[in-house]
C-alpha positions in Angstrom: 3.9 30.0 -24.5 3.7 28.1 -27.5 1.4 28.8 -30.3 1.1 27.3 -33.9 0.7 31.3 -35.6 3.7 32.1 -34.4 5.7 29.1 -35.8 7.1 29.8 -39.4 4.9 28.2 -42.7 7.7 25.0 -42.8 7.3 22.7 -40.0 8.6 19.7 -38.9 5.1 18.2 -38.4 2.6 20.4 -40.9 -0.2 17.3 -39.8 -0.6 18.6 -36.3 -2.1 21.8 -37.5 -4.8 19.9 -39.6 -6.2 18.8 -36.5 -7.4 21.9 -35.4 -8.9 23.5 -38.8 -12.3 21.3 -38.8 -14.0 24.2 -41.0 -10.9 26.5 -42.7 -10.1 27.8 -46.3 -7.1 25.4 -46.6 -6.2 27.9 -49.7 -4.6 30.6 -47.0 -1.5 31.2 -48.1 0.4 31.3 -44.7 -0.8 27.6 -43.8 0.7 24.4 -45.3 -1.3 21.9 -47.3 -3.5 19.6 -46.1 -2.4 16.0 -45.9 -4.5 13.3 -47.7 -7.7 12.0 -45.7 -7.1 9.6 -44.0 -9.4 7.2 -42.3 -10.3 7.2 -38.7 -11.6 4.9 -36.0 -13.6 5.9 -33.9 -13.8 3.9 -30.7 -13.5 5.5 -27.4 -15.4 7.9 -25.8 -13.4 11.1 -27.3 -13.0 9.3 -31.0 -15.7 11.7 -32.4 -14.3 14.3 -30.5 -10.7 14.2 -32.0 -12.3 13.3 -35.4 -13.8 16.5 -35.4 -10.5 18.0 -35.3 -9.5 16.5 -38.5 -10.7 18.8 -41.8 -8.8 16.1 -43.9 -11.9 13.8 -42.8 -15.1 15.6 -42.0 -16.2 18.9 -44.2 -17.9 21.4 -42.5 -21.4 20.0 -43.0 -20.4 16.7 -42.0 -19.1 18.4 -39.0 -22.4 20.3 -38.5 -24.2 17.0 -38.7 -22.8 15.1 -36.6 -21.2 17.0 -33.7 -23.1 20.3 -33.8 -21.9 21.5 -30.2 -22.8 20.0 -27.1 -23.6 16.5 -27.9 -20.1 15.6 -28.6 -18.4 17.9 -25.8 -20.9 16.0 -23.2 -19.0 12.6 -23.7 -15.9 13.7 -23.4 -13.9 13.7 -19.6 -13.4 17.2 -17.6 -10.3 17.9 -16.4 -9.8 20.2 -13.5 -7.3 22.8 -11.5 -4.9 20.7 -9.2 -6.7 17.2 -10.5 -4.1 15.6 -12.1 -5.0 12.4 -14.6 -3.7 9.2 -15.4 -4.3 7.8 -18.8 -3.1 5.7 -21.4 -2.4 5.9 -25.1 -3.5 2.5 -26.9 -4.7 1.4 -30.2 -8.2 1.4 -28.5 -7.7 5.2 -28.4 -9.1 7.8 -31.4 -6.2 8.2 -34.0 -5.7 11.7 -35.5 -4.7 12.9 -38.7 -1.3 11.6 -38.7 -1.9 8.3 -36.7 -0.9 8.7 -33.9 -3.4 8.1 -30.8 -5.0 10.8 -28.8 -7.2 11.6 -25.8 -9.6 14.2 -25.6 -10.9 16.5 -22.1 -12.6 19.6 -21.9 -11.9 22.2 -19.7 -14.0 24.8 -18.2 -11.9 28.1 -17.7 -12.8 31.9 -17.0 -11.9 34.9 -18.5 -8.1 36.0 -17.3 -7.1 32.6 -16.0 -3.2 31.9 -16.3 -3.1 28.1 -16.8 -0.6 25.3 -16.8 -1.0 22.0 -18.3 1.9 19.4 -18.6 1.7 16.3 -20.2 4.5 13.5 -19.1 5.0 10.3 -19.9 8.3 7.4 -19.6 6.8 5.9 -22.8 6.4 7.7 -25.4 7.2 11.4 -26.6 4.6 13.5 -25.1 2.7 16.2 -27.4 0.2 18.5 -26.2 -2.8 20.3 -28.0 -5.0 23.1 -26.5 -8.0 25.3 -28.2 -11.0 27.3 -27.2 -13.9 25.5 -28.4 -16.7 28.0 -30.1 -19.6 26.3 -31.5 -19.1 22.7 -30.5 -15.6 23.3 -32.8 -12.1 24.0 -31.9 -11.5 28.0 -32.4 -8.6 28.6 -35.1 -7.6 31.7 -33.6 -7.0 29.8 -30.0 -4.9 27.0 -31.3 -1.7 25.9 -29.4 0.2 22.9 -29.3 3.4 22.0 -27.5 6.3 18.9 -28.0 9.6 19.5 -25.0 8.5 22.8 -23.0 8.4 20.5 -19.9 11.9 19.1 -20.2 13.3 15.9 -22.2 10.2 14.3 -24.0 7.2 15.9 -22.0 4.7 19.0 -23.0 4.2 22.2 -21.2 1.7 25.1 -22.0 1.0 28.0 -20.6 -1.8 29.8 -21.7 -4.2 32.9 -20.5 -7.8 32.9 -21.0 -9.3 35.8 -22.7 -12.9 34.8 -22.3 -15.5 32.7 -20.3 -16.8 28.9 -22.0 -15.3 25.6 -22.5 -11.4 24.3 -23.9 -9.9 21.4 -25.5 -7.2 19.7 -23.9 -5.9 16.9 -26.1 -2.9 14.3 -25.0 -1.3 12.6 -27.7 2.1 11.6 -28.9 5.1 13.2 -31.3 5.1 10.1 -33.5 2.4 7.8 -35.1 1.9 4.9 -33.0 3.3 5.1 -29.7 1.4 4.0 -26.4 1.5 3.9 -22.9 0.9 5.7 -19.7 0.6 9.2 -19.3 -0.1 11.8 -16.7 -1.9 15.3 -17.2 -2.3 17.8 -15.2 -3.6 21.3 -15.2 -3.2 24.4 -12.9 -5.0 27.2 -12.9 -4.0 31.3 -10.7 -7.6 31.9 -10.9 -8.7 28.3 -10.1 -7.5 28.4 -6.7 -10.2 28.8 -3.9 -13.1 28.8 -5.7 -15.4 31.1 -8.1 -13.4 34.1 -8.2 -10.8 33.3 -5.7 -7.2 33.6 -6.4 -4.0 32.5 -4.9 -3.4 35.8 -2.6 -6.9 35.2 -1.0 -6.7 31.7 -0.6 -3.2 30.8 1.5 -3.0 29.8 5.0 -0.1 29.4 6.8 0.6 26.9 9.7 -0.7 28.0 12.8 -3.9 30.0 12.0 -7.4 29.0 12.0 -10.1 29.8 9.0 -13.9 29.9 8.9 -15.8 29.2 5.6 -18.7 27.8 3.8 -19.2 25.3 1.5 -22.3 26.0 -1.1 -23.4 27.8 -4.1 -20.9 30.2 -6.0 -17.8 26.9 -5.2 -16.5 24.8 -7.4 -17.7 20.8 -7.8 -15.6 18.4 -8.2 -17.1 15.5 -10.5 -18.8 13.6 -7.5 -21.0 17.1 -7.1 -19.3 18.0 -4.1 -18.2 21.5 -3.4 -15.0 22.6 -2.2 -12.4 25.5 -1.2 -8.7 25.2 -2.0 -5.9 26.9 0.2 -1.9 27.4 -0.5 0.1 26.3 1.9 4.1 27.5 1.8 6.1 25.0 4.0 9.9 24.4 4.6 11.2 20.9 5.1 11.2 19.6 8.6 8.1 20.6 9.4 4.9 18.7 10.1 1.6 19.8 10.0 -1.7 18.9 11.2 -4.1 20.1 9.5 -8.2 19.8 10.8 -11.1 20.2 9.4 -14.3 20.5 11.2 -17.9 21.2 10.7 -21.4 21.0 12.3 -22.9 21.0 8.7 -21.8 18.0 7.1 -19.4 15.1 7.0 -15.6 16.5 6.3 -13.5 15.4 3.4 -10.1 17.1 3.5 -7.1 16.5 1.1 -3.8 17.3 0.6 -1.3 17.6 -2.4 2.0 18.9 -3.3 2.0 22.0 -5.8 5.1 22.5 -8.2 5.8 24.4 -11.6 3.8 22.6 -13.4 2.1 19.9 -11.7 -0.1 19.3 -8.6 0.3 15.6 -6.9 -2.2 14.1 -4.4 -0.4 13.3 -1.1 -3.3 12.0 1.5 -7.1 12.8 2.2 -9.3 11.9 5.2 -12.5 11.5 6.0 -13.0 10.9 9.7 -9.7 11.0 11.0 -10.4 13.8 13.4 -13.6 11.5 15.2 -17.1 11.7 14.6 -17.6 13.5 10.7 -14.8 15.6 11.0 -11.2 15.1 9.3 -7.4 15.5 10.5 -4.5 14.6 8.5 -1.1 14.8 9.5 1.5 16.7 6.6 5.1 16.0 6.7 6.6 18.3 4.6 9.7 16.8 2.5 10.8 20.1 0.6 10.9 23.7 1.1 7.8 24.7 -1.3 3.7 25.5 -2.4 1.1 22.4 -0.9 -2.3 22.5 -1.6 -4.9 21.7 1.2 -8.7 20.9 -0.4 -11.9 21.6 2.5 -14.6 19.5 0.8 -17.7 17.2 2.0 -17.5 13.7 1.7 -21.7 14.1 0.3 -22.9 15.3 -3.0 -24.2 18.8 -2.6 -23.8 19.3 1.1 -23.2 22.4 2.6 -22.7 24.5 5.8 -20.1 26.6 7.6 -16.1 24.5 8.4 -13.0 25.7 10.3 -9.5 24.2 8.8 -7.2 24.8 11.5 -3.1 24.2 10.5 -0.8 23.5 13.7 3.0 22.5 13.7 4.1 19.7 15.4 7.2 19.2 17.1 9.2 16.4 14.6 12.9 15.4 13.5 14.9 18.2 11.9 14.5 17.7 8.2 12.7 14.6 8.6 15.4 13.0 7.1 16.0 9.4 6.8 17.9 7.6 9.7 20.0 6.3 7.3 21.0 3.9 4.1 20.3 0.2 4.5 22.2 -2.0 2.8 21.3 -5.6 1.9 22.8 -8.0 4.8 22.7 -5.2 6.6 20.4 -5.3 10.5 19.0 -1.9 11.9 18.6 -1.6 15.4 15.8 1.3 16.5 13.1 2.9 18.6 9.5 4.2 18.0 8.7 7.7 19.9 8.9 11.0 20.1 10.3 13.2 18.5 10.1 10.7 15.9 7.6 11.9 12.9 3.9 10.5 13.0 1.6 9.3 10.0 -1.9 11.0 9.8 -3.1 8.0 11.9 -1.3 9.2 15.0 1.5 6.1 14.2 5.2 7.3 14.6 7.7 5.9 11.9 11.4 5.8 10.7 12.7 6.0 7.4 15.7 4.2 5.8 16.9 4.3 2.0 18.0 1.5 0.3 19.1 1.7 -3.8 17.6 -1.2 -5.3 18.6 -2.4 -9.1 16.0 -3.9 -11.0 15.2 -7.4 -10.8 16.3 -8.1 -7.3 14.7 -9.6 -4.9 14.1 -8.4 -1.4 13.1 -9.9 2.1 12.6 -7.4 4.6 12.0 -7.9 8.2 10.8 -5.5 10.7 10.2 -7.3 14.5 9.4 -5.9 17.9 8.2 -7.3 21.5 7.0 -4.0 22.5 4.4 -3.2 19.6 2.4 -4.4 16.3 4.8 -3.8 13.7 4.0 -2.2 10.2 6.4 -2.5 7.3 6.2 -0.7 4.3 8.4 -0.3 0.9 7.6 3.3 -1.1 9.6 5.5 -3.4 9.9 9.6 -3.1 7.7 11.0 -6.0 8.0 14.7 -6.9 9.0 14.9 -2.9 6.1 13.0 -1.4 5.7 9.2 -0.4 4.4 6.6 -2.9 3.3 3.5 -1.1 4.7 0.7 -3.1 4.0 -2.2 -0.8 3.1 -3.3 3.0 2.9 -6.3 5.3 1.0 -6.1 8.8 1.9 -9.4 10.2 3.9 -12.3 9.0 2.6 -16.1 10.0 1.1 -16.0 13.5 2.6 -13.3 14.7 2.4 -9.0 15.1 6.2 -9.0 13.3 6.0 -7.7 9.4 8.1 -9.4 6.6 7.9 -7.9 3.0 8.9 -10.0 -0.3 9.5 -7.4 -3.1 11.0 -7.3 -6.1 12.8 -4.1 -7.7 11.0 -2.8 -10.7 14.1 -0.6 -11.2 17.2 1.2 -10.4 16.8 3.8 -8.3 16.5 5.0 -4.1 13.4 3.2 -2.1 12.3 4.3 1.2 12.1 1.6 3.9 9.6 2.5 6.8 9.2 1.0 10.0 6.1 1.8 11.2 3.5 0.7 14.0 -0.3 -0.7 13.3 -1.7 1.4 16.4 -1.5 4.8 16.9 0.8 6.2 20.0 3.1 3.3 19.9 6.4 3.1 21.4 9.3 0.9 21.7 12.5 -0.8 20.2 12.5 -2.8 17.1 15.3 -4.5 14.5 15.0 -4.5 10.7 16.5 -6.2 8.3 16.9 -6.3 4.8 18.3 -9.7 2.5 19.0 -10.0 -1.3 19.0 -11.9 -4.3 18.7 -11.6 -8.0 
């Protein structure tokens, strides 16, 4: 845990504190002197949000005036247990008191929650802000911030609530002027399962069945929809389908990956299991925590469910066949034991290290069913679909054109349109820079 009281009066960056004091005697002697005002734009929907957090600019009147409390907390975007974000940093973005561009979410958090929030990003060096908001202002007392704790570049704070109400999150960068993408996520022990749930009354393992309710007393997500979250501990190898079913209302079920510090989407459903009711199928990469989400697809529905988790039979390891190299022509079969895609399809994988820049022409043919190709990369240990062809000219074979946005391992699948499908089929994979 990381917190600005506990750092010592001479700091590398003295500015970041300034964006927390809206309303503080700058004459304490343990805090370092305020930089020069500065002016800010204000241009997005959280620029009068992250202005506030600047004492250089707005005195405490001003402050009163023109943010008083909830006003300027209703424009700015929630952020949610297990709902990771994707933004971007861009001169269209606030600018705080040292320049450097900043997005603004509010969290709502209980007392005794344990909370992770990471903030990552390839682009630019990641910096993290967090504080209890009291009064429509940022709570000195509740102050934290964060540069590396997530490894290399990226931001990681872990914090505990000591009280009920509303928090800042705030993503922004170590230097003045960087942009680009950015992902932030935030997981909470007491967010798991709902109003008073935690994570030891909210796992399931594979092959049980549990009733619930969706209503009152859940959380929403920001569609209005309630929803119960379950922990699911898996090994690799194993597949999983998972069903949710109810005479209530129309089933939305989702699935995600949960690590240290992170929770990534894998797949949702909405109909998959016929009629209103959902089914996905989980093939489970690493040993580790998943995260399976019984919501309705409707805003405000509710009723009774049953999510029911059964293994199915499925390669050891679910391993790749094998590496594909360019030239290279694969020879294989569709079938069981072969793993199956959520859709009932079965699929083989093959790896293939690209280098950025070059070109590939993949083709995936078969006489014995519709053929489905698709390119994807392993992300945090679950699939990212990249790209996929259905059929090429006039006929049910697949061809893919791709080119490598950079070095690194890609995952080749071979795959059927129609569920059930069997039978033999050659791929093969060209070159060229």
């Amino acid at each position: 845990m990381n917190s600005f009281r506990d750092e010592p009066t001479e700091w590398p960056r003295p500015s970041r504190l300034s964006l927390f004091l809206p309303i503080l005697d700058l004459a304490d002697a343990s805090l370092p002197e305020a930089p020069e005002p500065q002016t800010v734009r204000q241009n997005s929907t959280c620029a009068s949000f992250v202005a506030m957090l600047k004492p250089v600019i707005l005195t405490a009147v001003g402050s009163a005036l023109l943010f008083g409390s909830a006003p300027a907390l209703a424009q700015l975007p929630q952020i949610r247990h297990g709902e990771p974000i994707g933004g971007t940093l861009s001169p269209t973005d606030a600018t705080n008191g040292d320049d450097a561009y900043s997005d603004a979410y509010v969290y709502h958090g209980k007392r005794g929650e344990r909370l992770t929030i990471s903030l990552r990003s390839e682009d630019f060096d990641a910096y993290l802000f967090f504080a209890k908001i009291v009064d429509g202002l940022p709570s000195e007392g509740t102050m934290q911030g964060d540069d590396d704790g997530a490894g290399g570049t990226d931001a990681l704070l872990e914090v505990v609530l000591e009280e009920d109400g509303e928090y800042a999150v705030v993503a922004t960068s170590y230097s003045p002027g960087q942009t680009g993408a950015y992902r932030l996520a935030l997981l909470s022990d007491g967010g798991i399962g709902g109003e008073g749930g935690n994570a030891s009354e909210s796992t399931i393992s594979i092959g049980t069945s549990i009733r619930g309710s969706l209503g009152p007393g859940d959380e929403l997500l920001d569609d209005g929809s309630y929803y119960d979250l379950y922990t699911l501990r898996a090994r690799a190898g194993q597949q999983v389908e998972i069903v949710l079913l109810s005479n209530d209302f129309d089933a939305y079920l989702s699935v995600g990956r949960l690590t240290d510090w992170d929770a990534t989407l894998i797949d949702s459903d909405d109909d998959g299991a016929g009629g209103t009711d959902s089914r996905l199928l989980l093939t489970i990469d690493e040993d580790g925590e998943y995260w399976i989400r019984a919501n309705s697809l409707g805003e405000g529905e509710t009723g009774a469910y049953s999510l029911t988790l059964t293994e199915v039979e499925s390669r050891p390891a679910l391993a790749p066949i094998g590496a594909l190299a360019a030239g290279e022509q694969r020879d294989g079969e569709l079938g069981p034991p072969d793993p199956r895609l959520q859709d009932g399809s079965y699929f083989d994988e093959y790896v293939y290290r690209g280098r950025a820049g070059e070109r590939l022409t993949i083709d995936l043919e078969s006489d014995d069913f519709d053929a489905f190709l698709v390119i994807g990369r392993r992300v945090n240990g679950a699939f990212e679909y990249l790209e996929g062809n259905d059929d090429h000219g006039e006929t049910l074979n697949s061809r893919l054109e791709y080119t490598v946005p950079e070095d690194g391992e890609y995952i080749i699948r071979a795959n059927s349109m129609a569920a059930d499908a069997t039978g033999r089929y050659t791929l093969r994979l060209r070159s060229s820079r």
